[in-house]
N, C-alpha and C positions, 0 to 999 in steps of 0.2 A: 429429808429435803432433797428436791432434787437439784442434780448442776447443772447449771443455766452454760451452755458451752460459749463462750465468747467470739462471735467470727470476727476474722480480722476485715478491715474494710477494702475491698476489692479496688486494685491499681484501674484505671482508666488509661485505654490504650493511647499514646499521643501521636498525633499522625508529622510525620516528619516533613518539614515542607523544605523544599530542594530549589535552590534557589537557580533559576534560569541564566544559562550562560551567556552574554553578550554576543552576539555572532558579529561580525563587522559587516556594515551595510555592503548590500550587492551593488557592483557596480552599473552604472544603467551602460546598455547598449545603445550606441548613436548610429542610427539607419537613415542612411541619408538616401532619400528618394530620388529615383532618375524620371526625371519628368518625359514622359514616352511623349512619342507626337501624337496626334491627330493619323488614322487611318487615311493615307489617301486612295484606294483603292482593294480590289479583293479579286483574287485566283477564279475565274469562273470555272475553267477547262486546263488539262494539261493531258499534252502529249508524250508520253514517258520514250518511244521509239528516237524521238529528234529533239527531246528534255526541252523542248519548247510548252511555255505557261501563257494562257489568254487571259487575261488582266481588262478587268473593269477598270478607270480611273474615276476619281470623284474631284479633281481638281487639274488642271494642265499638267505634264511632266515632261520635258526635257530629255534626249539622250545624254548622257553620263554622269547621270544625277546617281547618288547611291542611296539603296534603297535594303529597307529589311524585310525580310518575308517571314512572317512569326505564324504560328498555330499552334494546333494540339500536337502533336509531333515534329515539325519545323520551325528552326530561327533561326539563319543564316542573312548577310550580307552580301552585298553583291551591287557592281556599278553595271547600267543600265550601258549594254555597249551599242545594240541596236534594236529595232522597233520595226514592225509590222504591220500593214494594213491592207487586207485585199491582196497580199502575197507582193507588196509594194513598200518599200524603205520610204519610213517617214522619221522627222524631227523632234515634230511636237505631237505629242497624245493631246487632242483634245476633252476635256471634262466629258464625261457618259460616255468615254469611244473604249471599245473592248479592240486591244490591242494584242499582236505576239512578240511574247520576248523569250528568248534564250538565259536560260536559270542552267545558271550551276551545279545543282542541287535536284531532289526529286518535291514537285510539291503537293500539294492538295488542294481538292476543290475548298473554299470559304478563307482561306490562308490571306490573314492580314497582309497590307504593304504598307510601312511605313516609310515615310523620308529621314535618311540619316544625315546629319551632318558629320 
């Protein structure tokens, strides 16, 4: 006769399941938005020798109004001390007049203006 060998029955591998650790909720970040104005104008020309900027406006402006000059490499502040027209001291910009103003700063042609308060 022959012996019939007996296997034993093979264990089944158990997958171990790992239970996920609570993390504590992240806390949300509060971004509070600065509401920008309205463009009222844009740098057409600047003069770097006498750092005078020729300025489109798109609405009246006032001398000593203060004003932002933002772009792709500039954003500075600055109050509006005097105004140019035809090499003549004026008051009021009126809306579409391309004015000279004396900046602070060096600017660029297409260089936002905004009105700050």
């Amino acid at each position: 006769m022959k012996k019939v060998k007996k296997t034993k029955p093979k264990k089944k591998a158990v997958k171990k399941t790992v239970k996920a650790k609570k993390r504590p909720a992240p806390k949300k970040k509060v971004v509070v938005k600065v509401k920008e104005s309205k463009p009222i104008g844009t740098v057409t020309h600047y003069f770097g020798g006498i750092k005078v900027a020729i300025i489109k406006f798109k609405k009246p402006v006032k001398v000593g109004v203060n004003i932002r000059i933002s772009g792709a490499t500039t954003d500075f502040t600055q109050k509006i001390a005097s105004m140019q027209f035809n090499h003549e001291q004026i008051s009021i910009a009126k809306k579409g007049k391309s004015v000279g103003i004396k900046v602070s700063k060096r600017v660029r042609e297409g260089d936002a203006i905004r009105e700050e308060k």
